[in-house]
C-alpha positions as CSV (number, residue, x, y, z in Angstrom):
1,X,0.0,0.0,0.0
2,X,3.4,2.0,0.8
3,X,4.4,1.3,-2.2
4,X,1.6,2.3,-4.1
5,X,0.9,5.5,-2.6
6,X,4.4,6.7,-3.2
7,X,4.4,5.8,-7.0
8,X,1.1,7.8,-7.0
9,X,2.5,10.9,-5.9
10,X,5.6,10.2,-7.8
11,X,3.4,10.4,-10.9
12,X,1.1,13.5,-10.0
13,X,4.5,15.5,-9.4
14,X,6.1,14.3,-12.6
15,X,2.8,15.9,-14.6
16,X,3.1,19.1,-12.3
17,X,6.6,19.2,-13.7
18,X,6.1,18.6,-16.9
19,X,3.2,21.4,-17.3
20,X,5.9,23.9,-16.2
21,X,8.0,22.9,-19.2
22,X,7.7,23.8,-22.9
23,X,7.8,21.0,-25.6
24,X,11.6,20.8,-25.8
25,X,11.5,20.4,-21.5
26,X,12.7,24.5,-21.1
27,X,10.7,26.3,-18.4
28,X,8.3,28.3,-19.7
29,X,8.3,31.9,-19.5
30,X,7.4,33.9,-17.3
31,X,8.2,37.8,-18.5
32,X,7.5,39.0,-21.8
33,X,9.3,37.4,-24.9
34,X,9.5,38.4,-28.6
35,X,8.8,36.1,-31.9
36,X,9.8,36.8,-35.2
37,X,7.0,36.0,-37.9
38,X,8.9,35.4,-41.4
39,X,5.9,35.7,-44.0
40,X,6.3,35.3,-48.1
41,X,3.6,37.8,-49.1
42,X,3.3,36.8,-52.7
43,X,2.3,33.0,-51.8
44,X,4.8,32.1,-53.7
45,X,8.3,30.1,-51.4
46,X,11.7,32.5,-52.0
47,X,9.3,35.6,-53.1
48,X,8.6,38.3,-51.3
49,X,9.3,38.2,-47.5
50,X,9.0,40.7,-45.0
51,X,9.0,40.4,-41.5
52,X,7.1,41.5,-38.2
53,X,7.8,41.0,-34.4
54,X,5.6,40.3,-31.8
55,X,6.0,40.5,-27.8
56,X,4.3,37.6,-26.0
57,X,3.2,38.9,-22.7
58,X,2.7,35.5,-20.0
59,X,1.1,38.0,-17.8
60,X,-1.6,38.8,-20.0
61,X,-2.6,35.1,-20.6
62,X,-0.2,32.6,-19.0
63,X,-2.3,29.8,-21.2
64,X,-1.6,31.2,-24.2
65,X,1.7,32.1,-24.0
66,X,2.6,28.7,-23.2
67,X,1.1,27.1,-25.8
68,X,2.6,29.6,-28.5
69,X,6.1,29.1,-26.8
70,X,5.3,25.4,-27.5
71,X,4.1,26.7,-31.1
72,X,7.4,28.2,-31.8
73,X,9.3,25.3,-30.5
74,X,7.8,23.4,-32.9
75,X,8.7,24.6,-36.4
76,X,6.3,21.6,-38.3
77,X,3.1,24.1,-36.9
78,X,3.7,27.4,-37.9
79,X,6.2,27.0,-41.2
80,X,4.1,27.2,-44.1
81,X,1.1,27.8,-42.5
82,X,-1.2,29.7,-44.7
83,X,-2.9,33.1,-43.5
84,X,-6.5,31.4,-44.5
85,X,-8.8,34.3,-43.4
86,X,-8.0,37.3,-43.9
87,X,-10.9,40.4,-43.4
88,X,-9.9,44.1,-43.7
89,X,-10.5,46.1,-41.1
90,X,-11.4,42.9,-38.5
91,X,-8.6,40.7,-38.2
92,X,-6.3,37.7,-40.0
93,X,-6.4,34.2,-39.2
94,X,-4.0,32.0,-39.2
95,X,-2.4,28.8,-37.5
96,X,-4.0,25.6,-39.1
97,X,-0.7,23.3,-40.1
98,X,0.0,23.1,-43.4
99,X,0.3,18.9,-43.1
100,X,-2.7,17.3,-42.1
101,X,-1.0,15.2,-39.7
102,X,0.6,17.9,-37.9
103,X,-3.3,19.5,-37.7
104,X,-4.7,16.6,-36.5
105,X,-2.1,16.1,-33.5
106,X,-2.4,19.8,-32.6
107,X,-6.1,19.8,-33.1
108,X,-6.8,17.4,-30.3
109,X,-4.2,19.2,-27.4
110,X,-7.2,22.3,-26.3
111,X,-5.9,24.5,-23.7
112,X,-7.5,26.2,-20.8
113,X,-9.4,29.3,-21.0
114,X,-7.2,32.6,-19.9
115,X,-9.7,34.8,-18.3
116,X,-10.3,38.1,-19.6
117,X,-8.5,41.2,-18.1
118,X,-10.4,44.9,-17.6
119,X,-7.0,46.3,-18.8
120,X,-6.4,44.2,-22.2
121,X,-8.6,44.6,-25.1
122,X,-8.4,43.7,-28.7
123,X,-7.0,46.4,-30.1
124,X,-5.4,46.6,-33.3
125,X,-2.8,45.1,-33.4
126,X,-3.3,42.5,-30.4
127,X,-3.0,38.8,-30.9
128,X,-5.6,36.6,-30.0
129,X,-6.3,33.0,-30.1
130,X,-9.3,31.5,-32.0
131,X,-11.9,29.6,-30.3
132,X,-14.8,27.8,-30.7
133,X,-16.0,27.9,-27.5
134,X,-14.8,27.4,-23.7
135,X,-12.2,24.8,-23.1
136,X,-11.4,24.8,-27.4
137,X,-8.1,27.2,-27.7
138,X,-5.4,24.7,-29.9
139,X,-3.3,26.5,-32.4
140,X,-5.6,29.0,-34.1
141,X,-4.8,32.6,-33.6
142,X,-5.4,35.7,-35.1
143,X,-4.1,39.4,-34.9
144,X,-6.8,42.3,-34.7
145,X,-6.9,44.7,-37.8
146,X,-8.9,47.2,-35.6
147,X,-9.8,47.7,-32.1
148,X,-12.7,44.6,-31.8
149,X,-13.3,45.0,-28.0
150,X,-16.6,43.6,-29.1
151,X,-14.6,40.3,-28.8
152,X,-12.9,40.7,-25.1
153,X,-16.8,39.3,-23.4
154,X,-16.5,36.3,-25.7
155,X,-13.3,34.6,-24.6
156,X,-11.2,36.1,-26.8
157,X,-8.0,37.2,-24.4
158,X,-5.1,38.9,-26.3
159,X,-1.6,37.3,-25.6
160,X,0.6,39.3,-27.8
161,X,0.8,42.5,-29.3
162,X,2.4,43.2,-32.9
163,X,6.2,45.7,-31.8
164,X,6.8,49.1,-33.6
165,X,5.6,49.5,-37.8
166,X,5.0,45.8,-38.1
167,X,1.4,46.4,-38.6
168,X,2.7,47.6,-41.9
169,X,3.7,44.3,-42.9
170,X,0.6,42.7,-41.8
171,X,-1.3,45.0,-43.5
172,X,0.5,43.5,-46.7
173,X,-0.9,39.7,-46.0
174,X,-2.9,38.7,-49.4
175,X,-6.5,39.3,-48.8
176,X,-8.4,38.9,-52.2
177,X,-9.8,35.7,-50.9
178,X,-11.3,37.0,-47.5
179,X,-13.0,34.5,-46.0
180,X,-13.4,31.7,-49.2
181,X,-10.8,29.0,-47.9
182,X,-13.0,26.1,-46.1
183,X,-11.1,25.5,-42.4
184,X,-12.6,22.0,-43.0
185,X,-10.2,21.5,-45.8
186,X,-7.1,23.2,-44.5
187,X,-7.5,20.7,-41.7
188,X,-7.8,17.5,-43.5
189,X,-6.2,18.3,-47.1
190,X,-3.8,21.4,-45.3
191,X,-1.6,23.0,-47.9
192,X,-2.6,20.5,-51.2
193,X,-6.1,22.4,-50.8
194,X,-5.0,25.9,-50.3
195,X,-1.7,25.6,-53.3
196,X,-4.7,24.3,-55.8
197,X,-7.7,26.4,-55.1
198,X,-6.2,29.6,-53.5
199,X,-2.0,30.2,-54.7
200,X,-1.2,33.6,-53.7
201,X,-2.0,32.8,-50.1
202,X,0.4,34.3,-48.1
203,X,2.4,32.3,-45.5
204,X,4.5,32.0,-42.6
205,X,7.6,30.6,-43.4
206,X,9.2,30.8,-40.5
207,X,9.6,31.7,-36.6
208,X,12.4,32.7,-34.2
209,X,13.0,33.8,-31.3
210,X,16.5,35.0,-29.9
211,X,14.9,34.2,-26.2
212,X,14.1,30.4,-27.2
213,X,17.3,30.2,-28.5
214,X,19.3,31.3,-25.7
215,X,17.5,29.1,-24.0
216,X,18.0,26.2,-25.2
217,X,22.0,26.6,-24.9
């Protein structure tokens, strides 16, 4: 019975452990980071690329910051993930893995809610995740166009903000398609679906962080 009881509490430590540490076993952070989105604007791999930097703020929405930091430290999520919805003067979407496999695994791993804050809004700008609901935040996320405080009562609780003039870039994402691409179809076909019926798509073609790399040395 000894026995037992210790390899119990053995195991419920080793899960509190391990929700303190980021896919690749770093701690996660706990002050305000900064990602670098790589995007080819023209849809098209080696054309035009620009680039725009975001501060992850783990005070804002500890949640959400983890799982991006997870995001990041997994480059099969965000590289070559298409910016699917994209509505002028509302917001872009974006986040859906470009390999089906990759969005099933990441469909199925929801995160808790991060409750809203008085003093964080969705102003343009702000990064948000997607949800469909409470308890439904996977790798979805989207970055406000305009200030949608509209959206702060429905769950929606910013983690990031977009730094300096990179607002300009994102302001350059394709958005002749608006809202055409079927999420359905990016999440069972991925980027076979999106290269066929919508090409100039533009993408994310890369992530980094100098703070995840420092600490991973």
């Amino acid at each position: 019975m000894v026995g037992s009881k210790f390899y119990a509490i053995a195991a419920i430590l080793t899960v509190a452990s391990a929700s303190e540490t980021d896919v690749l076993g770093h701690a996660y952070a706990s002050q305000p980071w900064d990602a670098t989105f790589h995007v080819d604007l023209d849809g098209k791999p080696g054309g035009d690329q620009e680039t725009f930097t975001v501060r992850i703020h783990p005070e804002w929405a500890p949640e959400g910051a983890k799982r991006f930091q997870d995001i990041v430290q997994t480059p099969s999520v965000l590289t070559g993930a298409r910016f699917f919805r994209v509505v002028p003067d509302f917001m872009v979407q974006f986040g859906i893995p470009g390999n089906p496999e990759v969005a099933q695994h990441w469909n199925d791993k929801n995160i808790p809610d991060d409750p809203g804050r008085r003093d964080i809004s969705n102003k343009k700008g702000y990064m948000t995740y997607a949800t469909a609901g409470p308890g439904t935040r996977t790798t979805q996320m989207f970055i406000n166009y305009a200030d949608n405080s509209f959206l702060d009562s429905q769950g929606f609780t910013p983690f990031a903000e977009v730094l300096n003039n990179g607002m300009d870039v994102v302001n350059k994402i394709q958005s002749k398609y608006g809202e055409e691409p079927s999420q359905g179809l990016i999440q069972s076909k991925g980027n076979e679906y999106l290269e066929s019926k919508f090409p100039d798509l533009s993408f994310v073609s890369g992530v980094s962080s100098a703070f995840l790399s420092k600490e991973s040395l």
